[in-house]
N, C-alpha and C positions, 0 to 999 in steps of 0.2 A: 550642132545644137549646144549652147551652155547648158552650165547646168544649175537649176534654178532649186532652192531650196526654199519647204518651207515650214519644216519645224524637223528636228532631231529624231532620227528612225529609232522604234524601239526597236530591244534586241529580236522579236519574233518578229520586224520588218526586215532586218538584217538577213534573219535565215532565210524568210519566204526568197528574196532576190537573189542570194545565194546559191539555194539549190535551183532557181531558174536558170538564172546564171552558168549553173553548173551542166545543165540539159543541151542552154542552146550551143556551150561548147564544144556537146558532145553531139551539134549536130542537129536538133529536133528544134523546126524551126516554127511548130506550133506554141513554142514559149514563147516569143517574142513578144506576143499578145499579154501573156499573164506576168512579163516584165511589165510592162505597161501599165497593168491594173493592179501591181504590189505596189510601185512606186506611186501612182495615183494620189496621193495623200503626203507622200513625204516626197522627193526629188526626179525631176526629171530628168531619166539619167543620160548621161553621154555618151553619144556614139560615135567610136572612132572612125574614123576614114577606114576603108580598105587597106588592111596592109596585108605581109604575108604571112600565113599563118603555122604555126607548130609540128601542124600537123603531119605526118609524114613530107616534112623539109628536112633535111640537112641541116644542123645550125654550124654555118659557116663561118661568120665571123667572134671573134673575141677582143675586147677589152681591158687591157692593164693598166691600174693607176697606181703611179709611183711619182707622185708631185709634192707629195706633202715635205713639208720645208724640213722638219725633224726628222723625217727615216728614207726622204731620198737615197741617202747612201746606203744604204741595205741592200736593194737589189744587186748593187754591186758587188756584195761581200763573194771572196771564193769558199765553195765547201765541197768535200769531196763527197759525190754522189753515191748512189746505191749499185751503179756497176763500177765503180772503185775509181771514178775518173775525176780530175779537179775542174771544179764549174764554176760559175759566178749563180747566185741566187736567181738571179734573172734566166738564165740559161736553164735552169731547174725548172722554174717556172711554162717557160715555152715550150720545154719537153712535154710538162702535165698537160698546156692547152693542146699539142698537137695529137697528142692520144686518144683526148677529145674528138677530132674526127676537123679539128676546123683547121682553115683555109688561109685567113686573111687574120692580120693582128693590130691594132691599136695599140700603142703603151702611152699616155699621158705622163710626160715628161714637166717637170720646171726649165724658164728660159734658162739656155746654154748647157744643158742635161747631153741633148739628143746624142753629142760624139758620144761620153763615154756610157754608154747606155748602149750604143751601135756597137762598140768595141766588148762590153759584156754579153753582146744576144749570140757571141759566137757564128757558127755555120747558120742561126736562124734571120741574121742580120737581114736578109735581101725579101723576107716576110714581114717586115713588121713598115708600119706608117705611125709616125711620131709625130704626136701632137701637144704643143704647148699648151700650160697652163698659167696665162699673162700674171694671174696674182694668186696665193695661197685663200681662195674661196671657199675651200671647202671640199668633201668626196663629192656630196654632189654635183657641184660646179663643175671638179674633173670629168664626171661622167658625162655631163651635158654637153662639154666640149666635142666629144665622140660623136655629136649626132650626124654631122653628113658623115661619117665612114662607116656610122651601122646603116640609116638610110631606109628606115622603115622598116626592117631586119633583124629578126630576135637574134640575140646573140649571150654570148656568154661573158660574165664578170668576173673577174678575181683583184685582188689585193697583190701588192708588189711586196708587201713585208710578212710575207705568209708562204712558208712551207708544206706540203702533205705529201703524208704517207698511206698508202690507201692499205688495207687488212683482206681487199678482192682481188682478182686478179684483172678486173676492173681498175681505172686510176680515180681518182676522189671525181674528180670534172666530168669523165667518161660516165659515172655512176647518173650524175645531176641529169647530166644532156641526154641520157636515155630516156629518164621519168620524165621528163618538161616535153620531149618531143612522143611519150607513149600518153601523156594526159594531154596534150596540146593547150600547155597555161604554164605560167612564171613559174619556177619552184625556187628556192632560198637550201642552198647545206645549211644545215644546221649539226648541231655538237650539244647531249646533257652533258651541262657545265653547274658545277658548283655557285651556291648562291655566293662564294667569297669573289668568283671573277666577273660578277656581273659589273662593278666597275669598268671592264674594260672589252665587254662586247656589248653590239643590238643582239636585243632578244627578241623573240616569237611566243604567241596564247593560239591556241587552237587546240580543235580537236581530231583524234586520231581516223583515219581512215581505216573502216571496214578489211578491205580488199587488198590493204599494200602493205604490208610490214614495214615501218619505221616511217609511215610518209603522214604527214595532218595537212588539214585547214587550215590554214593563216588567218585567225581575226582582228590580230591586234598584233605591232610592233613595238617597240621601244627603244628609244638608243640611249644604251650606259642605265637602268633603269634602278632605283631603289630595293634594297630587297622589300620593304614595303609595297611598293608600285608594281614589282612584280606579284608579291603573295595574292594582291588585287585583282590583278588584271594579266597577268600570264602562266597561271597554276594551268597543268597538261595533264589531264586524268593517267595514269599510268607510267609517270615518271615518277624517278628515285627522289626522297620526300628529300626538300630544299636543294633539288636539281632545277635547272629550268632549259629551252633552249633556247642556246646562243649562238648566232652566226658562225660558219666557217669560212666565211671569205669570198665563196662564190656562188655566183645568183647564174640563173639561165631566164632573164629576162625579155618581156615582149616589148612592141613598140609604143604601148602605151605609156612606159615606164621614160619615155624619149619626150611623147604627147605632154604628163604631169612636169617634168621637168618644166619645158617650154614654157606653160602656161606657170611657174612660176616665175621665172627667169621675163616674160614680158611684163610680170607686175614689180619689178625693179627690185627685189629685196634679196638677201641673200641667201639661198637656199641651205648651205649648210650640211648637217646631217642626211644622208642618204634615208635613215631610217622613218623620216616624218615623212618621204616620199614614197617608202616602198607603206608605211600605213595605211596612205590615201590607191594607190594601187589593190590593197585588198579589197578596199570598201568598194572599187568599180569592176575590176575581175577576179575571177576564180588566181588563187594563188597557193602554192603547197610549201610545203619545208619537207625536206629528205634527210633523214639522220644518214650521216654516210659510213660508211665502210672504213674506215680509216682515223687517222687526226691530222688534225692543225699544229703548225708551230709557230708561233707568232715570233720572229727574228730580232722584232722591236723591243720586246721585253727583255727586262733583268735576264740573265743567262740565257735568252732566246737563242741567239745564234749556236751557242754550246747546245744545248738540249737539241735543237733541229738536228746539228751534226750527228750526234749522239744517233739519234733516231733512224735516221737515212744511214749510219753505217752499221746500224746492227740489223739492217733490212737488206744491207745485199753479201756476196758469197764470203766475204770474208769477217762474217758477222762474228765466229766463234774466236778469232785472232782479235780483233775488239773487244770479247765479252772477258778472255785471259787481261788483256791488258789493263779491263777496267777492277776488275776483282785485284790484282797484282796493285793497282794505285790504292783501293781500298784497304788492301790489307797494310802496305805503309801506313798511312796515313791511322791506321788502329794503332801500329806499333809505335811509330814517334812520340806521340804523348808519354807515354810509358818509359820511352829508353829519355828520354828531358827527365823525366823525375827525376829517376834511378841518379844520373850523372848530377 
C-alpha cells in the first residue's frame, strides 16, 4: 500500500499513532484497528512486507561505510589499541562490531579501496564482503548500496571514521544491539553534545522513557542543525541546558530503514543525508536513541586521530605509564616558555 496523504498530522495525531504503534510492537494485535481509525483523517499508513523481526533475533549482520572521498583514509590509520597492540582504525572497528555478537560484515568501500582495506581488517579479513560505492552520493547512497547483503535483516551501522570507548564492561555497539533487540525497534547511540558541536553531528528531539535510563522517543531528527533549529525543535526535558543529542555513529536499524531508502533511490534524486531518512523512519515506526556508556572519537577532526589515541591508551593496562608520560610532556611544555625568557 502507498501511502496517501491528506493534510499534515497534528502533534496529538502523531502521539495517538505513536503509542499505537508502540503496542502493536509490542505485540497486541488489537491496535491494528485503532492505527487505522488515528490515521483515518491524515495518512494511510504503510505496511511493510513481512520481514524479520528484533525480537528475540540475533542481529547478525553489520555495516561499515568508509567511501566518503575526504576520510577514506582514516580507517586505515595505525593506533595502538587498549590491550597495547598496533591496529589499523579499521581493525578497532571490527573488533567493536564483533563484541556485538554479529556474524557477517559489509564495509562500503570507494572504487579501487577493497585491497588496502582487506590488508587493514587484519585476521578479520575472511569476514567482511566489500562493496563498492560507484560515485561519492552520499551516507545514504553508501548505505543503500548494502541492501542485498542485509536482505530484509536488521542490522547494525557504524561510521568508518569513528572511534569508541565504552565506560561498561559492555562495548558501545553491544550496549545498542541489546536495547533495539529487548524493545524490538531501531535505536540510534546517541552522545549530550554541546550546542558548539552541533555543526558537525545529526541530532535527535524526543522524549525520555519512563522505564529505561538514558533511552527516549525519537520525534524529530536533524542533520548538522542550527542552534536555533535545535532550541525549536530538539530541546530534551532533562538534559544539560544548551546540551542536545547528537549521534554517535551507530544505529541498530530495521528493514524499513532499507524499504525508505528504496522508495527514494526509484524516485531518481539523490538521497544524501542519512538524517532526512532516519526523520521519515520515526514518523512510520517506533524508534529510540540510547545514551551509551562510553564516547565517540571522531578520527576526522582537527586532532581527532591524537585524542582517539589518547583515549584508547589510557583505557587499557598500561594507562598509568601514559598518564606519567603525559604529565612529564606537560610539565616541559610549562617550563620552556620561562627558561626562552630567562635566556
Amino acid at each position: 500500500m502507498s501511502i496517501e496523504k491528506a493534510h499534515r498530522p497534528s502533534c496529538q495525531d502523531q502521539r495517538s499513532r505513536r503509542s499505537a504503534r508502540t503496542r502493536l510492537s509490542e505485540g497486541c494485535e488489537s491496535t491494528k484497528n485503532e492505527i487505522t481509525s488515528a490515521d483515518s483523517d491524515c495518512f494511510l499508513f504503510y505496511l511493510a512486507p513481512c520481514r524479520i523481526p528484533l525480537s528475540n533475533v540475533k542481529i547478525t549482520k553489520a555495516v561499515i561505510t568508509a567511501a566518503s572521498r575526504q576520510q577514506r583514509h582514516l580507517p586505515l590509520q595505525t593506533l595502538v589499541d587498549c590491550d597495547g597492540k598496533a591496529k589499523s582504525a579499521l581493525a578497532i572497528i571490527l573488533e567493536e562490531v564483533e563484541r556485538a555478537g554479529v556474524e557477517e560484515i559489509a564495509v562500503v568501500v570507494s572504487p579501487g579501496d577493497e585491497s588496502a582495506y582487506s590488508a587493514a581488517a587484519g585476521p578479520h579479513r575472511d569476514r567482511i564482503t566489500f562493496i563498492e560505492q560507484p560515485e561519492p552520493l552520499g551516507y545514504a547512497d553508501a548505505v543503500w548500496r548494502a541492501r542485498s547483503f542485509t536482505a530484509g535483516a536488521p542490522f547494525l551501522l557504524l561510521v568508518g571514521d569513528h572511534l569508541y570507548v565504552s565506560r561498561s564492561r559492555q562495548a558501545c555497539a553491544q550496549q545498542l544491539v541489546a536495547l533495539a533487540s529487548a524493545e524490538a525497534c531501531a535505536v540510534s547511540a546517541v552522545q549530550a553534545t554541546p550546542e558548539s558541536k552541533l555543526p558537525y553531528y545529526g541530532a535527535v528531539g524526543g522524549e525520555r522513557l519512563s522505564n529505561r535510563s538514558g533511552t527516549y522517543e525519537i520525534h524529530a531528527v536533524l542533520e548538522k542543525p542550527t542552534p536555533t533549529q535545535a532550541e525549536q525543535r530538539l530541546i530534551v526535558p532533562g538534559l544539560r541546558s544548551g546540551h542536545y543529542l547528537c549521534f554517535f555513529g551507530i544505529h541498530v536499524l530495521t528493514p524499513a530503514l532499507m524499504d525508505l531508502l528504496e522508495e527514494g533511490h526509484s524516485r531518481g534524486g539523490n538521497q544524501g543525508s542519512l538524517s532526512a531518512v532516519l526523520a521519515r523512519l520515526a514518523e512510520r515506526e517506533r524508534y529510540l536513541a540510547l545514551e551509551i556508556e562510553g564516547r565517540r572519537y571522531d578520527i576526522g577532526a582537527k586532532y581527532g586521530l591524537l585524542t582517539a589515541q589518547l583515549a584508547l591508551a589510557l583505557e587499557g593496562q598500561e594507562s598509568n605509564e601514559v598518564l606519567s608520560g603525559l604529565l612529564e610532556l606537560l610539565a616541559n611544555r610549562q617550563l620552556t616558555p620561562a627558561n626562552s625568557h630567562k635566556s
